[in-house]
C-alpha positions in Angstrom: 158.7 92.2 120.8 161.6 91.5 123.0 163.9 89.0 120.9 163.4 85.8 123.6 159.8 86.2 123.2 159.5 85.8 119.6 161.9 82.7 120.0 158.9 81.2 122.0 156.2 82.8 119.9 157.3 81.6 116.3 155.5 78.5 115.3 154.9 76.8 112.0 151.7 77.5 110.8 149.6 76.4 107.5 146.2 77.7 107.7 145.7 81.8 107.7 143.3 84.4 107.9 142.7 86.1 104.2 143.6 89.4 106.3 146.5 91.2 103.8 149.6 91.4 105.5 150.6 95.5 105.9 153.2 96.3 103.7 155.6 97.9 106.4 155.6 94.2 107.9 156.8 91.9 104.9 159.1 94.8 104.7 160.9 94.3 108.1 160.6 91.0 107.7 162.9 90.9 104.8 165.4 93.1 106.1 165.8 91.2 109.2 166.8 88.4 106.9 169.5 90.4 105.3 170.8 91.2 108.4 171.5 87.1 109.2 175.2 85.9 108.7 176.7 84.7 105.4 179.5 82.8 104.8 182.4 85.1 103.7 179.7 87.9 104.1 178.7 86.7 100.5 174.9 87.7 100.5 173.7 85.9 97.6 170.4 85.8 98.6 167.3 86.7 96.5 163.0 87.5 97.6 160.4 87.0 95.0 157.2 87.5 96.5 154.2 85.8 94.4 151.4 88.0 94.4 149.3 87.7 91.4 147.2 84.9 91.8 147.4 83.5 88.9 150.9 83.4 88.5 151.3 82.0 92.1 148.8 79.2 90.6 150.4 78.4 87.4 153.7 78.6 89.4 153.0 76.4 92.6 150.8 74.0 90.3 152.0 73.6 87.3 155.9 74.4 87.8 156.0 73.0 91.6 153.8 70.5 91.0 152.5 71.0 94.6 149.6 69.3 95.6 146.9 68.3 98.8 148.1 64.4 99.9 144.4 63.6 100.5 144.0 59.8 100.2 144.6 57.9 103.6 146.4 55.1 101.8 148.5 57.4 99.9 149.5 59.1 102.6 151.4 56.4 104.4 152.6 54.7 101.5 154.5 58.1 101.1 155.4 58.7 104.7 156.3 54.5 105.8 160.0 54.7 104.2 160.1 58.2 107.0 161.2 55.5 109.8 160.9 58.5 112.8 157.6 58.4 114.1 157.6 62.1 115.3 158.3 62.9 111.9 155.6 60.8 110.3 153.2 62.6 112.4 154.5 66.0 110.9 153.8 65.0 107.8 150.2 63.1 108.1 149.9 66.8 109.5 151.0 68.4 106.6 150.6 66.8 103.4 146.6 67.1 103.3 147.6 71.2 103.5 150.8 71.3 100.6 148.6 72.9 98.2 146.0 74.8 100.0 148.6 76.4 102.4 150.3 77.9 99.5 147.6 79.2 97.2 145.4 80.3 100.3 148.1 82.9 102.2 148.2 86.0 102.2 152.0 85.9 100.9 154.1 83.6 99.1 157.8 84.3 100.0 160.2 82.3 97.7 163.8 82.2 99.2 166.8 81.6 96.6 170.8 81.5 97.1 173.4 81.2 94.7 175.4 77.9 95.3 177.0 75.2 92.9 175.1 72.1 91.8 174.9 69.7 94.4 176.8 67.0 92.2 179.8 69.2 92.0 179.9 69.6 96.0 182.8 67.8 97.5 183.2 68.8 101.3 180.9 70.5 103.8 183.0 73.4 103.5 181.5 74.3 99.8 178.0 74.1 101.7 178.3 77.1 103.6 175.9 78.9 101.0 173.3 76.5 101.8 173.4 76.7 105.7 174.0 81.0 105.4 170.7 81.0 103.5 168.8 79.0 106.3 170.1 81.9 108.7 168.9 84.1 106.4 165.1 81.9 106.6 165.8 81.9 110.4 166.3 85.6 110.6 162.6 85.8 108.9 160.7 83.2 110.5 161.3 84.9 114.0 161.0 88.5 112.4 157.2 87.0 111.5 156.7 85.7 115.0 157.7 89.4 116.3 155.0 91.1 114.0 152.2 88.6 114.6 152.9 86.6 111.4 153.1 82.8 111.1 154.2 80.7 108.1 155.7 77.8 107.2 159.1 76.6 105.8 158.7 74.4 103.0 161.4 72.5 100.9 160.8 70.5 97.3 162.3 67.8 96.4 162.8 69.1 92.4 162.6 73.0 91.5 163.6 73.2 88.2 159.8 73.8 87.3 159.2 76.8 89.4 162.8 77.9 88.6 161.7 78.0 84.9 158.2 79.2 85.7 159.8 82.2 87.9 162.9 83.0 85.4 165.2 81.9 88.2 169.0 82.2 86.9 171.3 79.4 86.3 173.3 79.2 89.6 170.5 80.1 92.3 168.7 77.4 93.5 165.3 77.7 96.0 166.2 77.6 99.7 162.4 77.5 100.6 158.4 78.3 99.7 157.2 80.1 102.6 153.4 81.0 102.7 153.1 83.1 105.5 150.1 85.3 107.1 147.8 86.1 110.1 147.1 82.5 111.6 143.2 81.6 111.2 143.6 79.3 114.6 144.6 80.4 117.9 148.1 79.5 118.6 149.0 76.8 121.2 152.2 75.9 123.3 154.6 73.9 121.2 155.9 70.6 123.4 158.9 72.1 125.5 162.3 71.5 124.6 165.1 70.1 127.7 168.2 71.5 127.6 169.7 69.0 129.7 168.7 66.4 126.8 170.9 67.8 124.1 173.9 69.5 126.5 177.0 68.3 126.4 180.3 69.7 128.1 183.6 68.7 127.1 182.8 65.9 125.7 179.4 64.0 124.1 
């Protein structure tokens, strides 16, 4: 796929097909995310791909304590303090699927880097580790679009369960959880983003 057309193609998806993603696919996929720039070309950047069932279970479950945001009432006590309607609409979207999305695809990508604790972090500069391994995530996400794969980018709030439950070394933290697959929907156009709204020249 020609590289502007996966840009418009890749889309955040949560529901998939049970279809097994080919093997030559997550592989590609992968490498196109070690090919993504680092800061001081310091790759430290690590895949584990959850497989077994039960271990993605006991690992999304019990050490992510993920979970399907059900309840109505729940649901916008936990997205009211959010302020941005657009983005509470994202998330009464996406909270009834936290769970399901995860234990249902295909394949369960988890993302780490190697970065100091957050409380030790002083200027912007030391977070170059954290904004390489997004590129990294980037690299993959539009990899997916180019093969006819969709997932989902997700971000916890606390990981030192599924660090323990996955055997995650001291120094690496997760980047992202991405369940990714075929998509079980047909695809729609996402709302089309101006240019002219967000250009500036010389000056804001």
């Amino acid at each position: 796929m020609e590289f502007y057309e996966a840009v418009k193609k890749r889309r955040t998806v949560r529901k998939f097909q049970p279809t097994p993603v080919e093997e030559e696919k997550v592989i590609r996929i992968l490498e196109a995310g070690l090919k993504a720039p680092s800061n001081a070309h310091l790759k430290y950047w690590e895949f584990i791909l959850l497989r077994d069932p039960g271990k993605r279970r006991e690992s999304i479950v019990k050490g992510l304590k993920a979970r399907d945001l059900k309840d109505k009432e729940e649901i916008k006590r936990f997205i009211e303090p959010l302020g941005e309607e657009t983005l509470k609409e994202v998330y009464r979207r996406a909270l009834p699927l936290q769970l399901t999305m995860m234990l249902e695809a295909p394949e369960l990508l988890i993302v780490c880097y190697k970065m100091k604790p957050l409380s030790e972090v002083k200027t912007y500069f030391e977070l170059n580790p954290l904004a390489s391994v997004w590129m990294c995530i980037e690299n993959i996400m539009l990899a997916m679009a180019a093969e006819g794969l969709y997932g989902c980018t997700y971000t916890a709030y606390d990981t030192d369960g599924l660090k323990k439950h996955l055997g995650i070394p001291d120094g690496y933290e997760v980047a992202s959880v991405i369940p990714f697959g075929y998509p079980r929907e047909k695809q729609t156009n996402r709302k089309s983003e101006t240019l002219e709204d967000s250009l500036h020249i010389d000056r804001w």
